[in-house]
N, CA, C and O atoms as a DFTB+ gen file, in Angstrom:
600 C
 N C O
     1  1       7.089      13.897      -5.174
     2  2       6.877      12.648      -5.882
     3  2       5.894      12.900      -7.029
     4  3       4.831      13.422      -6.696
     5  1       6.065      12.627      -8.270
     6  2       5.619      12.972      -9.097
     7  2       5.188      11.375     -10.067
     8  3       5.650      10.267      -9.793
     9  1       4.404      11.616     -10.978
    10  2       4.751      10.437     -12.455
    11  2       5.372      10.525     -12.742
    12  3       5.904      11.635     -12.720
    13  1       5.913       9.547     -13.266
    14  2       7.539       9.159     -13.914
    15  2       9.006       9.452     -13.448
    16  3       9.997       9.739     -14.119
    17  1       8.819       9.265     -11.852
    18  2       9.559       9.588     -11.471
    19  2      10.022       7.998     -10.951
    20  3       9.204       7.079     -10.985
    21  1      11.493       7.794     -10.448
    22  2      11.515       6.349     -10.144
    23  2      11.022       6.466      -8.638
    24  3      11.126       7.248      -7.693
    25  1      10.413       5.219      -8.950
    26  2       9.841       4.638      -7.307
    27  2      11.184       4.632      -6.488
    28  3      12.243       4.190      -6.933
    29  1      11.038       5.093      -5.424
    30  2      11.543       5.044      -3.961
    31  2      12.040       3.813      -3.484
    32  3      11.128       3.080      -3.101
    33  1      13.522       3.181      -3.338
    34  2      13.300       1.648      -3.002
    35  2      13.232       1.814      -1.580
    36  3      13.352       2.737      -0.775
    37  1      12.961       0.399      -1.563
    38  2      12.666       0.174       0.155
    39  2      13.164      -1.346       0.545
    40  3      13.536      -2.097      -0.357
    41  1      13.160      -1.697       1.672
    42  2      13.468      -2.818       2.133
    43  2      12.816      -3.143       3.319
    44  3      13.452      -2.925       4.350
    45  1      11.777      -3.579       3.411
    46  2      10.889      -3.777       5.094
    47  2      10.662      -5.212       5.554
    48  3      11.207      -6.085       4.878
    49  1      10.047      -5.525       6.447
    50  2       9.788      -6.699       7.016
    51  2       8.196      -6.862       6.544
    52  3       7.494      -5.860       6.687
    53  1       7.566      -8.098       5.975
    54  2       6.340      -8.538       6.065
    55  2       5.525      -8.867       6.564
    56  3       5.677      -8.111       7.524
    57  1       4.323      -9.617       6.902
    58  2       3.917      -9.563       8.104
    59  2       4.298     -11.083       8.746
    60  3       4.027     -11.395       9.906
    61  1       4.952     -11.940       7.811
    62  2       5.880     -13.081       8.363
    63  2       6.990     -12.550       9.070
    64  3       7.179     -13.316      10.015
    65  1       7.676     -11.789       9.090
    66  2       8.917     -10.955       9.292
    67  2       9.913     -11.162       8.457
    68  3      11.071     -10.972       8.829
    69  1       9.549     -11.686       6.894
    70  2      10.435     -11.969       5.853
    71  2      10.860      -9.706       5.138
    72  3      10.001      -8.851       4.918
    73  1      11.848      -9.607       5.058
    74  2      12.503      -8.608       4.330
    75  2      11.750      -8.949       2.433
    76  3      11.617      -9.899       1.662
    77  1      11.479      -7.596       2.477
    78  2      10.843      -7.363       1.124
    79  2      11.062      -6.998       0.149
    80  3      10.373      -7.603      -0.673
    81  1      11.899      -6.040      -0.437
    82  2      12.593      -4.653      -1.802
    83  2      11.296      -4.858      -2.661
    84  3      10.475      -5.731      -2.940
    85  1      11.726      -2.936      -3.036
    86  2      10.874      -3.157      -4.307
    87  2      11.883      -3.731      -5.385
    88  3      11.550      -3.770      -6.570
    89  1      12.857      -4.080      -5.048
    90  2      13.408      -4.475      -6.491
    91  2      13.592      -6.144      -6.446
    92  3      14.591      -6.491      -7.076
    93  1      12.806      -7.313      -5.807
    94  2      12.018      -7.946      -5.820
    95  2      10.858      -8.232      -7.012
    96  3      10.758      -9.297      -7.620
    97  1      10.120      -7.208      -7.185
    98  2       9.022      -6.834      -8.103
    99  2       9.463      -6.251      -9.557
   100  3       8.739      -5.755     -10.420
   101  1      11.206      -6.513      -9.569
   102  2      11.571      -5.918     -10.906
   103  2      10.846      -6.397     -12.343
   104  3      10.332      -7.482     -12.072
   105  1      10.598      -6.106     -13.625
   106  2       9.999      -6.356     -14.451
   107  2       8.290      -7.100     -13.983
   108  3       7.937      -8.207     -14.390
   109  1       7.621      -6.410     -13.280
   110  2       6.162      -6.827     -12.839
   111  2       5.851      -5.329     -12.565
   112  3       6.600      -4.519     -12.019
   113  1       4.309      -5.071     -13.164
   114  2       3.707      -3.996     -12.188
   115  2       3.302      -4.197     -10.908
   116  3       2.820      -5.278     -10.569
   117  1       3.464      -3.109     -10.007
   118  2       3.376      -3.864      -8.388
   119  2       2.568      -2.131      -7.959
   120  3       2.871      -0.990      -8.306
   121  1       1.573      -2.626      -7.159
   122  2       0.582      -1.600      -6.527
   123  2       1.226      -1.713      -5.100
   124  3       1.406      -2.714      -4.407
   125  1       1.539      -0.313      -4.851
   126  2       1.820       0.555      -3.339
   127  2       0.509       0.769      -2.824
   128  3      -0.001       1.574      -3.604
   129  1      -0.388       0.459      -1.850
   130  2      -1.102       1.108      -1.087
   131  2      -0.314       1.294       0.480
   132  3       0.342       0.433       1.068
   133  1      -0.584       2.575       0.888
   134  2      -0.087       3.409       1.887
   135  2      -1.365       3.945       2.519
   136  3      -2.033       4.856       2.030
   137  1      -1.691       3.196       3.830
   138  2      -2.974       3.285       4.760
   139  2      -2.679       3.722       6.365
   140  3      -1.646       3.569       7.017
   141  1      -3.744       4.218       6.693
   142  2      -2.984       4.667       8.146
   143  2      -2.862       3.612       9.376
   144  3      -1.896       3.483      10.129
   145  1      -3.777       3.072       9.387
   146  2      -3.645       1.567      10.611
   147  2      -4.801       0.019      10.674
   148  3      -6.003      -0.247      10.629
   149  1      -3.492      -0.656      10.803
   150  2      -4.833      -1.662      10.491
   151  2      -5.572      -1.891      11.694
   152  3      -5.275      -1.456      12.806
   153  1      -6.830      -2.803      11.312
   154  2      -7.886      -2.828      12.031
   155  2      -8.999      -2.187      12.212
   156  3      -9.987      -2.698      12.740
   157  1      -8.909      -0.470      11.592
   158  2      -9.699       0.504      11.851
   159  2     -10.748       0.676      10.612
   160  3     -10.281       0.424       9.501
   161  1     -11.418       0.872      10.646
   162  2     -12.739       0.830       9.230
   163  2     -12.340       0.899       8.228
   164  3     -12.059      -0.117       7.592
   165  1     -12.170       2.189       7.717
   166  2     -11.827       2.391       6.648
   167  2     -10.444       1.471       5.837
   168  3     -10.406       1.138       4.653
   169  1      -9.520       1.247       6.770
   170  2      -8.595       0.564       6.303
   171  2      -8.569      -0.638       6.098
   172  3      -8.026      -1.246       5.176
   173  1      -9.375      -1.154       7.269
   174  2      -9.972      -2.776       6.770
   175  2     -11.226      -3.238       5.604
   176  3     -11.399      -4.357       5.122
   177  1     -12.076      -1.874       5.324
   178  2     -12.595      -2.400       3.955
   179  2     -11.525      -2.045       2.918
   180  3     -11.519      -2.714       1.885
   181  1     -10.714      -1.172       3.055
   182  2      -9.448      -1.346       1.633
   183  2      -8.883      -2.553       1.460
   184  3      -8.817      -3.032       0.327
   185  1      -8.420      -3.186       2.500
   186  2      -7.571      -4.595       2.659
   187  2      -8.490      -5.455       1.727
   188  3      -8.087      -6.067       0.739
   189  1     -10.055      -5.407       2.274
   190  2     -10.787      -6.628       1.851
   191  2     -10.688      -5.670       0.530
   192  3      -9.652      -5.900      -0.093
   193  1     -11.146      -5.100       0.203
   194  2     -11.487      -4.865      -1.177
   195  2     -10.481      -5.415      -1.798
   196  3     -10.838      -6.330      -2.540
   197  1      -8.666      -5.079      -1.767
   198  2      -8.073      -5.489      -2.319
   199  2      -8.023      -7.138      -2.411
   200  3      -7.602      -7.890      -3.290
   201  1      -8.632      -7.373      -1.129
   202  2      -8.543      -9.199      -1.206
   203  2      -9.258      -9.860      -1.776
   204  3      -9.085     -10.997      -2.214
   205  1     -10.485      -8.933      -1.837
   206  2     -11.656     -10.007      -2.934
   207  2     -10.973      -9.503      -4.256
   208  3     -11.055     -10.398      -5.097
   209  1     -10.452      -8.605      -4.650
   210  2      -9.858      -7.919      -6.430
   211  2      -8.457      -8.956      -6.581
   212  3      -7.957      -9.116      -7.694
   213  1      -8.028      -9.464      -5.665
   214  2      -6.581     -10.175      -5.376
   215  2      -6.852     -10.955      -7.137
   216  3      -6.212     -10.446      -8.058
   217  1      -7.926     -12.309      -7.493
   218  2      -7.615     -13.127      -8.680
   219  2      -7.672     -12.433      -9.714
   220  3      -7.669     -13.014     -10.799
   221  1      -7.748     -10.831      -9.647
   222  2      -7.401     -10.580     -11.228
   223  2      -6.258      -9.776     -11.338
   224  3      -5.697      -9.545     -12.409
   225  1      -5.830      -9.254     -10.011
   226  2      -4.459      -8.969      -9.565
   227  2      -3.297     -10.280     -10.102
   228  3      -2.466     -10.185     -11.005
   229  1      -3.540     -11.322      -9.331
   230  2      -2.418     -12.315     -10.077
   231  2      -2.734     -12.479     -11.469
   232  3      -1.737     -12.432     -12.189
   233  1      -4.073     -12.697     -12.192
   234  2      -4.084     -12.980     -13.497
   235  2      -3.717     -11.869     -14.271
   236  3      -3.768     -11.911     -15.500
   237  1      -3.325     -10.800     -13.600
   238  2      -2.500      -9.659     -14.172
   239  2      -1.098      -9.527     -14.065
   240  3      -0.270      -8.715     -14.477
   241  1      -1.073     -10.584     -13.378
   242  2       0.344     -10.847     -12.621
   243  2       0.733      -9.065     -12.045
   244  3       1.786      -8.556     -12.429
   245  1      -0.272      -8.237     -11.087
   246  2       0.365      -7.405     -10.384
   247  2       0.927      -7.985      -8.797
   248  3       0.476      -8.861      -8.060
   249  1       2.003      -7.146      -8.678
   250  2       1.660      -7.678      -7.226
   251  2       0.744      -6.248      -6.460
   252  3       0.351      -5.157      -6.873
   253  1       0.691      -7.046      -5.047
   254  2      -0.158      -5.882      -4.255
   255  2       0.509      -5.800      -2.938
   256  3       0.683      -6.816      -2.266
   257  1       1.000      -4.297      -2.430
   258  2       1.356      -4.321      -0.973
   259  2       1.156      -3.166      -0.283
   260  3       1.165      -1.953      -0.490
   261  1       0.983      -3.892       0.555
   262  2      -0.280      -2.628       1.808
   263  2       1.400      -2.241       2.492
   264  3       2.325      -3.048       2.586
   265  1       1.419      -0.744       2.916
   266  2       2.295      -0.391       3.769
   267  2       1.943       0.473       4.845
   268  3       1.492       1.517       4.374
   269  1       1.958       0.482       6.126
   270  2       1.382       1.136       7.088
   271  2       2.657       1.296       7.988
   272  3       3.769       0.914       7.623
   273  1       2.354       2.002       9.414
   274  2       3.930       1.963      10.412
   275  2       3.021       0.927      11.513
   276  3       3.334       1.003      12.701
   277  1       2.290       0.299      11.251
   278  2       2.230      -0.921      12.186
   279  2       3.380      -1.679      11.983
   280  3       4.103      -1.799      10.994
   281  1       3.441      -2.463      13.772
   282  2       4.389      -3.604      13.687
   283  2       4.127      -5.182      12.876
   284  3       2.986      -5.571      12.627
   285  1       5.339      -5.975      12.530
   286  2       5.239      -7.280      12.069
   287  2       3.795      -8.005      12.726
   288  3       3.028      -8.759      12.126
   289  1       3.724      -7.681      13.687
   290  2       2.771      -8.326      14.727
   291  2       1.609      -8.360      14.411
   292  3       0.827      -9.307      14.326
   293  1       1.429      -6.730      14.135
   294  2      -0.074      -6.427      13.539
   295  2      -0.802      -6.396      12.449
   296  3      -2.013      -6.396      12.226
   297  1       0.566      -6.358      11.527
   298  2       0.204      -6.914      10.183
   299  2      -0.147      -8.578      10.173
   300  3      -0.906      -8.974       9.289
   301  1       0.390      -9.532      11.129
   302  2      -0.195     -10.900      10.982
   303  2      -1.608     -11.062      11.554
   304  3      -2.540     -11.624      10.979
   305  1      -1.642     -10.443      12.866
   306  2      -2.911     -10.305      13.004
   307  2      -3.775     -10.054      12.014
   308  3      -4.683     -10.857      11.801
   309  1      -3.618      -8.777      11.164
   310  2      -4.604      -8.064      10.531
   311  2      -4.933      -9.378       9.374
   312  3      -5.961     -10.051       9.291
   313  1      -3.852      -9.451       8.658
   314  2      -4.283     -10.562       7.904
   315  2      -4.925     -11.801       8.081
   316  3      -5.822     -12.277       7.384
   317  1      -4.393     -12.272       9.061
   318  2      -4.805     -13.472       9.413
   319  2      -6.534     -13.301      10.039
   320  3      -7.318     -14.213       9.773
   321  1      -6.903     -12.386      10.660
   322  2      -8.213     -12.280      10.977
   323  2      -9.359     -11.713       9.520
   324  3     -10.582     -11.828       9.435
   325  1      -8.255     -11.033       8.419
   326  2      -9.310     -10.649       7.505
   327  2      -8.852     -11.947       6.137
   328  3      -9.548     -11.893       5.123
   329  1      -7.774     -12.975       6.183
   330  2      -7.687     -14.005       5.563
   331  2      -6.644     -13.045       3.992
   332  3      -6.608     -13.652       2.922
   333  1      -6.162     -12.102       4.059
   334  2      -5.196     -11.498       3.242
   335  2      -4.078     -11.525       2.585
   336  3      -2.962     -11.207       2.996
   337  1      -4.509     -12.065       1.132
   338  2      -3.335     -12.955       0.327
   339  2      -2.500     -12.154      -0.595
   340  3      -2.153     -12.454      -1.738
   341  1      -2.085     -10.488       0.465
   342  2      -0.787     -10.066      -0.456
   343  2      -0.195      -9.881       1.014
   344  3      -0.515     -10.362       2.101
   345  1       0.780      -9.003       0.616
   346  2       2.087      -8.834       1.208
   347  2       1.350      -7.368       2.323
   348  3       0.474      -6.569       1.994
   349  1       2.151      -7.461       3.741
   350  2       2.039      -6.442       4.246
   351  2       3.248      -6.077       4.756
   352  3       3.992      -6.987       5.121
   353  1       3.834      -4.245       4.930
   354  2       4.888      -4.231       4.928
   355  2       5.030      -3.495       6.349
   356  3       4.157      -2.628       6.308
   357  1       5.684      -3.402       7.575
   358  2       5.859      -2.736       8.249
   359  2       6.581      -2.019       8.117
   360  3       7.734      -2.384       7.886
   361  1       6.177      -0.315       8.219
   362  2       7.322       0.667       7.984
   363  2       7.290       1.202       9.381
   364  3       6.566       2.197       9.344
   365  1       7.727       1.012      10.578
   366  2       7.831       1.563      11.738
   367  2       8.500       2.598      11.843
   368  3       8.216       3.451      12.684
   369  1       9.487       2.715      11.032
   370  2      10.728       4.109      11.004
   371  2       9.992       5.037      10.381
   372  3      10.167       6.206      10.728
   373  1       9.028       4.742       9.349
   374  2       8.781       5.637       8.621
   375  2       9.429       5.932       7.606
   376  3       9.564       7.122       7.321
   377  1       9.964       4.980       6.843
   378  2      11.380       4.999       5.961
   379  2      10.560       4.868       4.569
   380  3      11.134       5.402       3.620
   381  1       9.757       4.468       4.383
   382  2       8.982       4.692       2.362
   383  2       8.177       5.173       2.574
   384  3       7.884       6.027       1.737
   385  1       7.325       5.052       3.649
   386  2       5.994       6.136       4.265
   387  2       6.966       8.016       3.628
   388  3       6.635       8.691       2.653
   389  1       7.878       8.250       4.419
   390  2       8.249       9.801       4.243
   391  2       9.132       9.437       2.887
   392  3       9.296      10.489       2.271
   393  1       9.713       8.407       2.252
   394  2      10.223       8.744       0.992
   395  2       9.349       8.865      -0.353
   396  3       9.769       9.259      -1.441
   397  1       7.574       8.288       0.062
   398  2       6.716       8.339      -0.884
   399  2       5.639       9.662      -0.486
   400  3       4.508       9.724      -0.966
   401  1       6.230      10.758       0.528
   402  2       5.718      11.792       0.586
   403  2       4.248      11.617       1.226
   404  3       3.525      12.608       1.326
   405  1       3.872      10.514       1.601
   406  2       2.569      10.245       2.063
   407  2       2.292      10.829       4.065
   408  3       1.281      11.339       4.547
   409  1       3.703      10.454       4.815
   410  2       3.309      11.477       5.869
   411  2       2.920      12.776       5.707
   412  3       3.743      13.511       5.162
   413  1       2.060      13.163       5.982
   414  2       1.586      14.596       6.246
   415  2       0.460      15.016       7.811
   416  3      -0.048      14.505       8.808
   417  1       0.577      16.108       7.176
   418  2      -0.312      16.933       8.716
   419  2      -1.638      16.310       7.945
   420  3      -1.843      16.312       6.731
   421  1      -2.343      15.863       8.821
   422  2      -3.980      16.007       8.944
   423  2      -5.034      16.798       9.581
   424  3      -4.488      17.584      10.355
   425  1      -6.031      16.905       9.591
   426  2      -6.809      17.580      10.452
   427  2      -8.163      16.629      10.476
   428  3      -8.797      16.547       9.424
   429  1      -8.646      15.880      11.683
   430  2      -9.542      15.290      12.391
   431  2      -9.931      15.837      12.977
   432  3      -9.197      16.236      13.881
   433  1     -11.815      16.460      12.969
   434  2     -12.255      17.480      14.199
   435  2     -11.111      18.968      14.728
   436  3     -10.578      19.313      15.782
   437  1     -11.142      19.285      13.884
   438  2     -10.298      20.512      14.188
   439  2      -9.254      20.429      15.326
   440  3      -9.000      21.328      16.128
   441  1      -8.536      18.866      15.246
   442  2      -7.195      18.909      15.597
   443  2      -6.213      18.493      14.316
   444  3      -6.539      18.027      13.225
   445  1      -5.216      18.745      14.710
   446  2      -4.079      18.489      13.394
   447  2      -3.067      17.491      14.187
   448  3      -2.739      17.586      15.370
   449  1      -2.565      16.303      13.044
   450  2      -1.606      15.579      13.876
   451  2      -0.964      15.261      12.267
   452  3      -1.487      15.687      11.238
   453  1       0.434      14.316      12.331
   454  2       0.876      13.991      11.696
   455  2       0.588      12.489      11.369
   456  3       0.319      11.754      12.319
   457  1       0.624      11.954      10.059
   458  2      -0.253      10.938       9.758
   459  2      -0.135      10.360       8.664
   460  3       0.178      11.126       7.753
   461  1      -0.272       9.206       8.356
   462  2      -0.556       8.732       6.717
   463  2      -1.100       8.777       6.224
   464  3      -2.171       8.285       6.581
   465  1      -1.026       9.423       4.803
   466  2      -2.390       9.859       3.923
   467  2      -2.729       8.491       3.018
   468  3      -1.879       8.009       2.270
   469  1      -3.851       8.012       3.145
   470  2      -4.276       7.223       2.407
   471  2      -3.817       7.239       0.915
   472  3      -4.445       8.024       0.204
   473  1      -3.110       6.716       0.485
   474  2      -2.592       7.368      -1.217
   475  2      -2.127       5.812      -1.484
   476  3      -1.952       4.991      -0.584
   477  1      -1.901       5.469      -3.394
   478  2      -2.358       4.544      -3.991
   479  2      -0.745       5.020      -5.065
   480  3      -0.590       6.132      -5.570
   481  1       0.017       4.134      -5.153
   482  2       1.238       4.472      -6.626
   483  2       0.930       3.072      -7.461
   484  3       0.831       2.076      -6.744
   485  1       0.797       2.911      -8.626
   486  2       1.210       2.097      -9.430
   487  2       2.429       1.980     -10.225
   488  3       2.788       2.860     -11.007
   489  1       2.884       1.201     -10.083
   490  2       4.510       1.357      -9.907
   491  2       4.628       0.288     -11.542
   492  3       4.144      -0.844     -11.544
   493  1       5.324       0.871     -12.813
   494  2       5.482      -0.106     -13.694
   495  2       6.556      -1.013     -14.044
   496  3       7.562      -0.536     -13.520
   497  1       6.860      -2.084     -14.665
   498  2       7.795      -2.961     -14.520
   499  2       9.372      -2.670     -14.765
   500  3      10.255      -3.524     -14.690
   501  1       9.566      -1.223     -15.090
   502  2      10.706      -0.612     -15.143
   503  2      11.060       0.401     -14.335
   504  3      11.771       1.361     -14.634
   505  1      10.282       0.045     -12.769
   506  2      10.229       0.510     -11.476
   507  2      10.268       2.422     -11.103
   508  3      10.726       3.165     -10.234
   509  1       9.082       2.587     -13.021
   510  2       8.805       4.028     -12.368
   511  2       7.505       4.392     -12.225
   512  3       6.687       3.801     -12.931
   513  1       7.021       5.464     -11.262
   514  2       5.754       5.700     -10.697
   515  2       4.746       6.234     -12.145
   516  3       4.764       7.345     -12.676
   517  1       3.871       4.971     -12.543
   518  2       2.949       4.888     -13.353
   519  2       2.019       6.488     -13.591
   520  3       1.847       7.351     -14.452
   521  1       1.557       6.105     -12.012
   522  2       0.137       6.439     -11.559
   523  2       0.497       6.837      -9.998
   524  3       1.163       6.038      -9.339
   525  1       0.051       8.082      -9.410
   526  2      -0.517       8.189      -8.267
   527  2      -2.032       8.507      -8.020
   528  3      -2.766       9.025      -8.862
   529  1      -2.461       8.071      -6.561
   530  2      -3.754       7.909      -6.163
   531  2      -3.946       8.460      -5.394
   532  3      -4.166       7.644      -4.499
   533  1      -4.113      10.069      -4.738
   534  2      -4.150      10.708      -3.489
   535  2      -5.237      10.343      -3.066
   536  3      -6.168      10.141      -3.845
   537  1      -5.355      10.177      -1.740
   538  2      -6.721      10.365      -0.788
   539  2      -8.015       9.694      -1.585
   540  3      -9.095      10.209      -1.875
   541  1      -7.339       7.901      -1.916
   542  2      -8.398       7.264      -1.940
   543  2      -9.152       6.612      -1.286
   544  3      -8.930       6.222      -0.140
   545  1     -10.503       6.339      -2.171
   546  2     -11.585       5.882      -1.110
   547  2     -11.558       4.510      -1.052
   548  3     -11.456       3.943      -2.140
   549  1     -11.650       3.538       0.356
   550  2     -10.958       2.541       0.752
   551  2     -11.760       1.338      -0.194
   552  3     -11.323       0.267      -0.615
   553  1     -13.292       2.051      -0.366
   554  2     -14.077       0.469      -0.702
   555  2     -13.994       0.385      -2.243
   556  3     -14.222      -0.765      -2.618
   557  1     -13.739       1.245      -3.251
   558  2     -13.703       1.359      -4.841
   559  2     -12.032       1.721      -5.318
   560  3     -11.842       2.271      -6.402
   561  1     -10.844       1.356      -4.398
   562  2      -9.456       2.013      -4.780
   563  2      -9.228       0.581      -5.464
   564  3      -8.901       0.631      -6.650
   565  1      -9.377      -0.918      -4.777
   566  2      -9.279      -1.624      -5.634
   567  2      -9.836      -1.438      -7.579
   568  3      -9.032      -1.427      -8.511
   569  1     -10.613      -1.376      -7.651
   570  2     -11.607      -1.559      -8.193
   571  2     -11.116      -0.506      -9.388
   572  3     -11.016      -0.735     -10.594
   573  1     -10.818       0.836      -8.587
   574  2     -10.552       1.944      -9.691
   575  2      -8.839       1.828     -10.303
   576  3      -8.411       2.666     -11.096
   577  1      -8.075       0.791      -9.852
   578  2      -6.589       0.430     -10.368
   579  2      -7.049      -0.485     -11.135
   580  3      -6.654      -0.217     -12.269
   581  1      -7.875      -1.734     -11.145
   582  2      -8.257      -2.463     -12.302
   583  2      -8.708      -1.905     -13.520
   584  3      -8.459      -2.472     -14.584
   585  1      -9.442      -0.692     -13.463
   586  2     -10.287      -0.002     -14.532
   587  2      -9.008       0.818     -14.928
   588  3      -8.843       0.871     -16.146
   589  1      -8.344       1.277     -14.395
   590  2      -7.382       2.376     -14.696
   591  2      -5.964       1.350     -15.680
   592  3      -5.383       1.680     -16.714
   593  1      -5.803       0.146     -14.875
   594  2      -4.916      -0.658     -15.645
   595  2      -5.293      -1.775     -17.323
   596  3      -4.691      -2.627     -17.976
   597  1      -6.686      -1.038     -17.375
   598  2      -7.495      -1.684     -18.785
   599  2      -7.731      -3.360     -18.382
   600  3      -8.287      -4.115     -19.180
């Protein structure tokens, strides 16, 4: 997966259990974040970060969507306990998770498992990959797509 390459489509469930596409988001820039699970630290200050950055997200008219292999379930939870006004996508198959190259091996304490790498695409309104964001940091990734999008 490279820049300028076309984004990967997809089709998932939200955390309503409404079906999503990226081609939905046609002619809009729309931010991919790809996190490993909700609830857990790091991933829940990304969420908020993105949720407090959310009013200049719409006054940019981007959209924003978190994708993880949690279930429908846990994405309502997650939101609903951190109050989260974009879209969350369940990829349980692993179906845009491995087509956006973001599964990989990790290593935690000198074990290795397979996993989602925290990574960031900005996707532009002619649905090709802007911008990628490897192995960003959860509390400034908002923050550094606003600065990066002028």
């Amino acid at each position: 997966m490279n820049q300028g390459d076309k984004a990967p489509s997809f089709t998932l469930p939200d955390q309503h259990g409404r079906m999503v596409s990226l081609a939905d988001f046609a002619g809009r820039k729309v931010v991919i974040y790809f996190y490993p699970k909700d609830n857990t630290p790091g991933c829940t200050r990304q969420a908020c970060a993105f949720a407090g950055a959310m009013q200049e997200f719409v006054r940019r008219d981007i959209a924003v969507i978190g994708i993880s292999k949690d279930s429908v379930e846990s994405h309502r939870k997650f939101a609903e306990k951190h109050h989260l006004p974009f879209i969350l996508l369940a990829d349980t198959e692993l179906e845009a998770i491995r087509s956006y190259g973001v599964w990989q091996e990790k290593k935690l304490y000198g074990k290795v498992s397979m996993g989602v790498v925290r990574t960031t695409f900005i996707i532009d309104e002619n649905g090709v990959i802007a911008k990628i964001m490897p192995k960003v940091k959860p509390d400034t990734n908002a923050a550094e797509i606003l600065a990066e999008l002028g």
